[in-house]
Residue, then its C-alpha position, 0 to 999 in steps of 0.5 A: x647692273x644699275x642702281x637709282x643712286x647716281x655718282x657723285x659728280x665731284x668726284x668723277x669730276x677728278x677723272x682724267x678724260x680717257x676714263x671718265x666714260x668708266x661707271x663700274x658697269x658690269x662689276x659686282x662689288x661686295x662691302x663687308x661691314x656693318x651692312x647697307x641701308x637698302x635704298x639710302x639716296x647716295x646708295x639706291x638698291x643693292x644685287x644682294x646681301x647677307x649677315x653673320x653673327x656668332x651666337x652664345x654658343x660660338x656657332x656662326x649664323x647666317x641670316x638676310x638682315x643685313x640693315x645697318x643700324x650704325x651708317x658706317x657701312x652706308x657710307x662707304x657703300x656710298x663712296x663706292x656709288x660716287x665713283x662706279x654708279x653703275x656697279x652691282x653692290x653686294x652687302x656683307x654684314x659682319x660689324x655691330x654697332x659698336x663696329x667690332x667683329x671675329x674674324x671667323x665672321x671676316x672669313x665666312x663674309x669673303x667667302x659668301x662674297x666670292x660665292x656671290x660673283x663679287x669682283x671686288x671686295x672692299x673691307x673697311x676694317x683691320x685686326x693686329x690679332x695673331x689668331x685665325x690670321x692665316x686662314x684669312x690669309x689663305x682664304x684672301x688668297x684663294x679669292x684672288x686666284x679667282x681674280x677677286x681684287x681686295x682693298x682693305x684700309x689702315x690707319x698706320x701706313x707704317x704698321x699696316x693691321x690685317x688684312x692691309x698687310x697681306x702682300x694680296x690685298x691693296x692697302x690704304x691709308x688715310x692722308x688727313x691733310x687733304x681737303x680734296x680728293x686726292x690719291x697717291x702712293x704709299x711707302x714701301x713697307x706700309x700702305x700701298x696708297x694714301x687716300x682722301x679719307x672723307x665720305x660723300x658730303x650730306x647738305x646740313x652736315x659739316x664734314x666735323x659731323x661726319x664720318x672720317x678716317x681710313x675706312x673712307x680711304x680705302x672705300x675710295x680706292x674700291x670705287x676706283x678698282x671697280x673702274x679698273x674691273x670694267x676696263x678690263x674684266x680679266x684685271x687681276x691685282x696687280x693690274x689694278x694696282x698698276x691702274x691705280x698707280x697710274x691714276x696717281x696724282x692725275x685725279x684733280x678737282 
């Protein structure tokens, strides 16, 4: 798989050498969000994509407008191109502009993901909802007995929403005392890990313009855990969260 995009050079710079040979070559990895601008500069062209809506009458719709009128999946999108240039990137449009979603539309997305070869899901996006949260659950669960790795970002490292929560998904807080990228571990009870929260720099943008927060957090660790796929394709989630431990506190820039 390949992509026009090229990654962004200050962030494989972090690599420790003995895999900065990594691009995510061979790994297909689904963003679930607020859909993909096709052809973006940071993002180049996507293996596939689709959107759910739920319409008046609660029925779920399907359809291959998976644009992105908000950015917000674009950028996280790009954040995963930074890290695994050369990874496939499925587009899963749940999210409207005012980034708000059912998570009837969270499950339909995991399972078009999985349907779809995804080998990582990304979701930049969380609930405290009590409803429908264990069919999430099980529907996460069944993803990862397939080998699909999950990441999902929170923005209480301590109270993490759903997905974060789920003992089967890699959750990620954001760490907004960083300047550079940086990736360590989170406590116990909350967050597997703390990220850098920041998306790709675009020229005449200032980063107090731009985007921020958990969602860019966890959108880092998903370009990381492509990597992880590439080394080892039979990598299941605790092999990519020991990757990633691993990596804790070695990436530098």
């Amino acid at each position: 798989m390949s992509s026009a995009a090229a990654g962004d050079i200050a962030l494989r710079g972090c690599l420790p050498v003995e895999i900065s040979h990594l691009k995510g070559e061979g790994v297909a990895v689904a963003v679930i969000d607020s859909g993909i601008s096709r052809g973006h500069p940071h993002v180049g062209d996507v293996i596939g994509g689709v959107s759910f809506t739920i319409d008046n009458d609660g029925r779920v719709r399907q359809s291959n407008d998976f644009q992105d009128r908000s950015g917000h999946g674009t950028a996280c999108a790009a954040v995963i191109r930074g890290w695994a240039p050369q990874a496939g990137i499925l587009a899963v449009k749940i999210l409207d502009d005012r980034l708000s979603s059912r998570t009837e539309l969270l499950i339909e997305g995991i399972e078009w993901a999985r349907s779809s070869g995804a080998d990582v899901i990304n979701m930049s996006l969380g609930t405290y909802r009590d409803d429908m949260l264990g069919e999430l659950e099980s529907s996460i669960e069944a993803a990862g007995e397939a080998g699909i790795v999950f990441v999902a970002s929170s923005q209480n490292p301590d109270d993490p929403p759903a997905p974060a929560r789920f003992p089967c998904v890699i959750s990620v807080a954001p760490d907004p005392e960083e300047s550079t990228f940086h990736i360590r571990r989170g406590n116990k009870r909350g967050a597997d890990f703390i990220a850098y929260p920041y998306p790709r720099e675009i020229p005449g943008i200032t980063r107090q313009s731009n985007f921020f927060g958990p969602s860019f957090a966890s959108a880092h660790v998903s370009g990381l855990a492509c990597l992880a796929k590439e080394k080892a394709r039979e990598s299941d989630h605790n092999d990519v969260k020991k990757f990633l431990l691993d990596l804790s506190g070695e990436l530098t820039r």
